[in-house]
C-alpha positions as CSV (number, residue, x, y, z in Angstrom):
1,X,3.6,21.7,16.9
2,X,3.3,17.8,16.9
3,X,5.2,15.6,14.5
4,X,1.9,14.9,12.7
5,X,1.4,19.1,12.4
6,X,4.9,19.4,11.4
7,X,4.8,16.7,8.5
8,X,0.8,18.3,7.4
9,X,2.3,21.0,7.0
10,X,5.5,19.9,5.1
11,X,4.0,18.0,2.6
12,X,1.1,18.4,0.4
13,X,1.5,16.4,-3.0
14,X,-2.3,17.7,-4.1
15,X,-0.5,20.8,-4.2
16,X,3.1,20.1,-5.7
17,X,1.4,19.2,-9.2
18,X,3.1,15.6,-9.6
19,X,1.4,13.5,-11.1
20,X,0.4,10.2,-9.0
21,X,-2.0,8.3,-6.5
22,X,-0.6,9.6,-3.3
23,X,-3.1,11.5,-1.2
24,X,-1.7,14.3,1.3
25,X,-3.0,12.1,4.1
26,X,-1.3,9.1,2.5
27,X,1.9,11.4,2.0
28,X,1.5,12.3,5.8
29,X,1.5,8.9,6.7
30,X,3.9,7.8,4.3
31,X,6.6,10.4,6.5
32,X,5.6,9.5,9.8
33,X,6.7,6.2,9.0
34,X,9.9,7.5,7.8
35,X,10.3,9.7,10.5
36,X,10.3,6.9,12.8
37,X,13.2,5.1,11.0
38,X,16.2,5.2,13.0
39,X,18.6,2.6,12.0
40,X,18.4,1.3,8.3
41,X,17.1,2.8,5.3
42,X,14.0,3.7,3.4
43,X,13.4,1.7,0.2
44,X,10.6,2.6,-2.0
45,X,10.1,0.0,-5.3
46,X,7.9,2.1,-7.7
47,X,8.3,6.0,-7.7
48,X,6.9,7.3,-10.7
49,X,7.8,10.8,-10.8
50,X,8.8,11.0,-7.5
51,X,5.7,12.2,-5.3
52,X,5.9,9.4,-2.5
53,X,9.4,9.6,-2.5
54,X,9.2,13.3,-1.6
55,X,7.0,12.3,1.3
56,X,9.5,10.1,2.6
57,X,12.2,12.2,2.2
58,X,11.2,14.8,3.8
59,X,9.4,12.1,6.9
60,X,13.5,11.3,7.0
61,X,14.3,14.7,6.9
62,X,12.5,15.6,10.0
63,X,13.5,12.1,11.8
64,X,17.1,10.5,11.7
65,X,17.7,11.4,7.6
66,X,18.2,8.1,6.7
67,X,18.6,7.9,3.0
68,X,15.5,6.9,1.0
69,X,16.2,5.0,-2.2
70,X,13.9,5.2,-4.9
71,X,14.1,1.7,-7.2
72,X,12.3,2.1,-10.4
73,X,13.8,1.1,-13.9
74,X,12.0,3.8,-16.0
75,X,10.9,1.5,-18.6
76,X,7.7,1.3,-20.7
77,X,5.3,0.2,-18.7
78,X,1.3,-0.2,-18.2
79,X,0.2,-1.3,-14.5
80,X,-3.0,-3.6,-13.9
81,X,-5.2,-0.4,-13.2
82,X,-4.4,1.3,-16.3
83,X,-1.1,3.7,-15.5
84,X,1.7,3.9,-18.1
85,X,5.1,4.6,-17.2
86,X,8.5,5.1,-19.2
87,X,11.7,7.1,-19.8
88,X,9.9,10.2,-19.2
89,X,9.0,9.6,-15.6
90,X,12.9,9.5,-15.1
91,X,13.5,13.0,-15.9
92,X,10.7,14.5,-14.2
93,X,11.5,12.2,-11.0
94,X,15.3,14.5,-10.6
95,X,13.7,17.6,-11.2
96,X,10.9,17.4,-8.3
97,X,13.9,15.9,-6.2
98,X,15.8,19.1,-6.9
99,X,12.3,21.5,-6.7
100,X,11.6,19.6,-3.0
101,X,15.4,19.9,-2.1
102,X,15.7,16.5,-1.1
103,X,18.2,15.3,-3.8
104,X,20.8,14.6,-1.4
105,X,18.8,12.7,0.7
106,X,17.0,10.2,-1.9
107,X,19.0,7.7,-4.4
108,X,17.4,6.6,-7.3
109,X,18.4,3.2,-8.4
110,X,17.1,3.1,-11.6
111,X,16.9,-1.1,-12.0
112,X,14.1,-3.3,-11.7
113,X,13.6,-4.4,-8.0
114,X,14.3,-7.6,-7.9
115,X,18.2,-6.5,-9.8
116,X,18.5,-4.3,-7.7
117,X,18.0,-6.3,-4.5
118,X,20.5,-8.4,-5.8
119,X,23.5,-5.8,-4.7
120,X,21.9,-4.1,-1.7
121,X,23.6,-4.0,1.0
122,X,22.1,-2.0,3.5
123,X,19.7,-3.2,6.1
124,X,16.0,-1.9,5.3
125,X,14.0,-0.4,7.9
126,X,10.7,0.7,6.0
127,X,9.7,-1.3,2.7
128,X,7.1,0.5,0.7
129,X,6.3,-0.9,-2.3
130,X,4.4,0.3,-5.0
131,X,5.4,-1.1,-8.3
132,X,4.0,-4.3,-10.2
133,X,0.5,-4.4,-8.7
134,X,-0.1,-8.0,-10.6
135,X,0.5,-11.1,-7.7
136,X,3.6,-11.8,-9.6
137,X,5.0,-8.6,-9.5
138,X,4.4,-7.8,-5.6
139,X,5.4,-11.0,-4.7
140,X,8.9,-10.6,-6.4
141,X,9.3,-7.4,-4.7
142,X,8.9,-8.6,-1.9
143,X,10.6,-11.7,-1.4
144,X,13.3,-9.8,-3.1
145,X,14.0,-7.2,-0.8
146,X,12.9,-9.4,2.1
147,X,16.3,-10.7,3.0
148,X,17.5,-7.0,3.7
149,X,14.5,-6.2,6.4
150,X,15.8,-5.4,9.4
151,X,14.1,-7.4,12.1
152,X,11.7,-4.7,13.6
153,X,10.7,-3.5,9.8
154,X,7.8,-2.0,8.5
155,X,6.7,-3.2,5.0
156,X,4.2,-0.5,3.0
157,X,2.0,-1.6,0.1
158,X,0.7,0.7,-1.8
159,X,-3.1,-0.3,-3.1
160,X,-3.8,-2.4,-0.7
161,X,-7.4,-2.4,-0.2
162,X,-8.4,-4.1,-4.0
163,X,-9.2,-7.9,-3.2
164,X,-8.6,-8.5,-6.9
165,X,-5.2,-6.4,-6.7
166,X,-1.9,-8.2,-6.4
167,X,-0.8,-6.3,-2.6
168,X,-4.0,-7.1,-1.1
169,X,-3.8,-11.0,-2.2
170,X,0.0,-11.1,-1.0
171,X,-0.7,-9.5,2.2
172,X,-3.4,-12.1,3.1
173,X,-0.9,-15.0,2.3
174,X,1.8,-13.1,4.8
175,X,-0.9,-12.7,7.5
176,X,-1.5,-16.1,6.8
177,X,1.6,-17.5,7.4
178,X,1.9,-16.9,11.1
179,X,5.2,-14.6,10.4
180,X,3.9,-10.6,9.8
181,X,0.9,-8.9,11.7
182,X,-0.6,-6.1,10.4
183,X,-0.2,-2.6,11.6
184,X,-1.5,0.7,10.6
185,X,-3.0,1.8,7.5
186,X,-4.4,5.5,5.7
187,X,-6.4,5.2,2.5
188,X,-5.2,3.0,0.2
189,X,-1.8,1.9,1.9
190,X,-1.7,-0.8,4.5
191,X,1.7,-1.9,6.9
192,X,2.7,-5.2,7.8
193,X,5.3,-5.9,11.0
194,X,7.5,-9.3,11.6
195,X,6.2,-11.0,14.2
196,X,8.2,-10.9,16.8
């Protein structure tokens, strides 16, 4: 069995019953690109209830197990396509950590990204960010966390493919720039890489 086989078969979020927009193939490709971290860490900005994070996790989990921390403050909160988000989300988020078994693997820093970028200090191998989907929003997340990239990082936006969406407008200003090229994609997510 393949890495790709191995990570189909690991994780299925259509079948776990949490509640989000992660596909299984986007969940497969979300832990092939943690499986591939080897030096750094995982950061995820936006995690809901958790089902992305699993699919990192346990991407980690069958690579290096790097830790994966999950950044998202838990507060009220309605995203640009309709979603709402609060203190609920928190609870649910440890208990599919504990039903996955990867609670000792994942770190939930429950602050808003840009506060919490302000006292990381690990070097980031694989951004994914999927919080504020407004301009505003993605680009704070990202030039927040952008100081902590390791230089042969992968950075993951989740809805990607909108042109009126926030990710989709940032990553066109970033390809722009001359300094990140794109890289691979599945569904709704799409990768950038620092040029090198």
């Amino acid at each position: 069995m393949n890495l790709w086989q191995f990570l189909r078969s690991r994780f299925n979020p259509a079948a776990s019953g949490i509640p989000g927009g992660t596909s299984s193939e986007e969940g497969q490709f979300l832990s092939q690109l943690a499986a591939s971290v080897s030096d750094g860490v995982v950061v995820e900005i936006g995690s809901h209830q958790g089902r992305s994070a699993i699919a990192l996790a346990r991407g980690s989990l069958s690579g290096s197990k790097v830790d994966v921390f999950a950044v998202d403050p838990h507060e009220p909160f309605k995203g640009i396509y309709g979603g709402t988000f609060g203190p609920a989300d928190r609870q649910a988020f440890y208990r599919h950590m504990a039903e996955a078994g990867v609670g000792e693997i994942v770190r939930l820093i429950s602050l808003p990204g840009a506060v919490a970028a302000t006292g990381f200090n690990r070097p980031v191998a694989l951004l994914f960010i999927d919080g504020d989907h407004s301009l505003a929003g993605v680009t704070q997340d990202f030039e927040s966390w952008s100081v902590h990239l390791t230089s042969h990082a992968v950075v993951a936006f989740d809805d990607a493919t909108d042109p009126d969406g926030g990710p989709f407008q940032l990553i066109r200003k970033l390809l722009d720039s001359g300094a990140w090229t794109e890289g691979a994609g599945c569904g709704k997510i799409r990768t950038l890489n620092r040029r090198r």
